[in-house]
N, C-alpha and C positions, 0 to 999 in steps of 0.2 A: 834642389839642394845637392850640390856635391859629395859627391861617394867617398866614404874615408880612408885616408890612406893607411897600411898597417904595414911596420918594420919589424924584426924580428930582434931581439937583444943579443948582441953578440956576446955577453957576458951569460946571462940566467937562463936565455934560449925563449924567452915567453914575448908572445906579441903585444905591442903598443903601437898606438897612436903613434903618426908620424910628426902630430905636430910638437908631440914632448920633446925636450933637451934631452931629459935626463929616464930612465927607466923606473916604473912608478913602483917595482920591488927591489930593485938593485940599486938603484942610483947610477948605475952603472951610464956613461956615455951612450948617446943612437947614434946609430951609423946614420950616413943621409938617406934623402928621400925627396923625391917631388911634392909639393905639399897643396893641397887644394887651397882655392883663395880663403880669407880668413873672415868670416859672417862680421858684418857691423858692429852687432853688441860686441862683439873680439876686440875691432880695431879699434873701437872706443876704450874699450879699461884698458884701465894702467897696465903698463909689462911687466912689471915687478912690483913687488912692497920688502923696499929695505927694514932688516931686521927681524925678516920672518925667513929663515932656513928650510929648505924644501926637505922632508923628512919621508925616507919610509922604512917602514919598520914592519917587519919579519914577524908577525905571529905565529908560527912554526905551524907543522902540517900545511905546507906551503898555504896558509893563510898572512894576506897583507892588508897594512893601509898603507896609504902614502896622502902626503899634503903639498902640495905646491901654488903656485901663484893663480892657479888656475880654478882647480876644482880639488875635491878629496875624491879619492881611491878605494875601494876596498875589494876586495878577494875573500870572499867568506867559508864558503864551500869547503871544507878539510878536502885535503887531497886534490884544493884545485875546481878549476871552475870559472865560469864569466866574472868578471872585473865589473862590480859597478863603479860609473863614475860620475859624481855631479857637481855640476856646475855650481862656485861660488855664489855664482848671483842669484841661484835658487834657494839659497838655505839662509833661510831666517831664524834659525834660534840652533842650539848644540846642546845636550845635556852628556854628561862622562857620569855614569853608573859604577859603583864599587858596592859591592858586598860580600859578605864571608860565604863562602861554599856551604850552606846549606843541607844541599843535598847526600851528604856525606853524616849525616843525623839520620838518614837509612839504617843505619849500623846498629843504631839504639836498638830497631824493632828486635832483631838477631838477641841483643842483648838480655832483653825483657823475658823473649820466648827462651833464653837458654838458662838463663837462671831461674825460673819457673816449671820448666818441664825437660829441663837436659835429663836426660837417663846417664849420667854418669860425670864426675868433677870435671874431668879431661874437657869435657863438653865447655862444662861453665863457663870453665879458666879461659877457653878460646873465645866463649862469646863476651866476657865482660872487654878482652883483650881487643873485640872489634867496637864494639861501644866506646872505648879509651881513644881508637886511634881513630872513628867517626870525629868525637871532638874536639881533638886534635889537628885534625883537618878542618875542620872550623874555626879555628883560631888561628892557623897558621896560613890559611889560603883565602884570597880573594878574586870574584870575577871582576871583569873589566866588562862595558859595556857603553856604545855610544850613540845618542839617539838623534837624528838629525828630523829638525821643523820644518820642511821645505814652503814656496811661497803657497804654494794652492793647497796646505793644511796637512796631506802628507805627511806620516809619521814613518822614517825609515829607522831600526833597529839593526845595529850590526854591533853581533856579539865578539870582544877582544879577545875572548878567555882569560884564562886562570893565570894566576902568579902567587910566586911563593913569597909572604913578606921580607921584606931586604933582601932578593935575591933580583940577579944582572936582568931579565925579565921586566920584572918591576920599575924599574930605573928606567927602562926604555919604553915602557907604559908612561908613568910618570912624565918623560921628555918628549914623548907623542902629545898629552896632552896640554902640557906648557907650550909646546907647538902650533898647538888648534889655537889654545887661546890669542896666543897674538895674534894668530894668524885672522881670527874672527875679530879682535879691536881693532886691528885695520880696516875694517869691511862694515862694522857697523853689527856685528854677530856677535850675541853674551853666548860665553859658554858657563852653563849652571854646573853643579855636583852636588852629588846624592851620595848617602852610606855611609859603612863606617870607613 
């Protein structure tokens, strides 16, 4: 098996594959590269699927996915970290996860203990003020969440983060997974949805 070739982005500065066009964070242009021969299953698929747009999309804390003709992307790690990448022809089912932030109903416990045994209003007033804006953040924010089926049963989980409703985030959550989907009815991949 040939050794893989790696460019560096002249744009974003992060290493790719030589055999991508495009950089699987930036979208940015590769510079060239000598590229080793291209495995059968390769020269076999198709080189493109018109109507499915190569996307990637910035989760912030240099976390990314990206989708192209080839395989999905992800960069999960906050702050950075190995690139997983898998191949289209291994993923047999997609699930997009959405739920409200949960974990921000923490605040209740706060709430319960300080209006029960606060030693003083001041107290109170601050704990029912974090119980308010626990639930608040419940209502106002959702996780993203994407689950890939691969063929040998493989369940990979790669968490998107949060987004605030109707905010530029969202949208581009939103246009990632409109993405996927076509990108998987090309291929023969449903992608499900869960949550609110």
């Amino acid at each position: 098996m040939p050794a893989e070739v790696l460019v560096m982005c002249s744009a974003c500065g992060r290493p790719q594959t030589a055999a991508r066009r495009r950089c699987a964070f930036c979208n940015a242009e590769l510079p060239e590269a000598p590229l080793p021969p291209r495995s059968r299953e390769a020269a076999e698929s198709p080189a493109s699927f018109p109507g499915v747009t190569p996307l990637a999309l910035d989760l912030g804390n240099r976390r990314a996915l990206a989708v192209n003709d080839t395989q999905l992307s992800f960069q999960g790690r906050p702050g950075g970290g190995p690139t997983l990448d898998v191949p289209w022809t291994r993923v047999r089912r997609l699930e997009w996860r959405t739920r409200p932030y949960y974990e921000s109903l923490g605040l209740l416990a706060f709430t319960v203990l300080g209006l029960f045994w606060a030693p003083t209003q001041a107290v109170r007033i601050m704990s029912l003020a974090g119980g308010v804006i626990g639930l608040l953040l419940v209502v106002l924010y959702r996780h993203h969440g994407l689950t890939l089926e691969l063929d040998d049963g493989t369940r990979m989980q790669w968490p998107l983060g949060m987004a605030l409703n109707g905010s530029a985030r969202e949208a581009r959550l939103t246009a990632a997974r409109d993405t996927l989907a076509a990108a998987g009815r090309m291929r023969g991949v449903p992608l499900a949805g869960s949550g609110a």
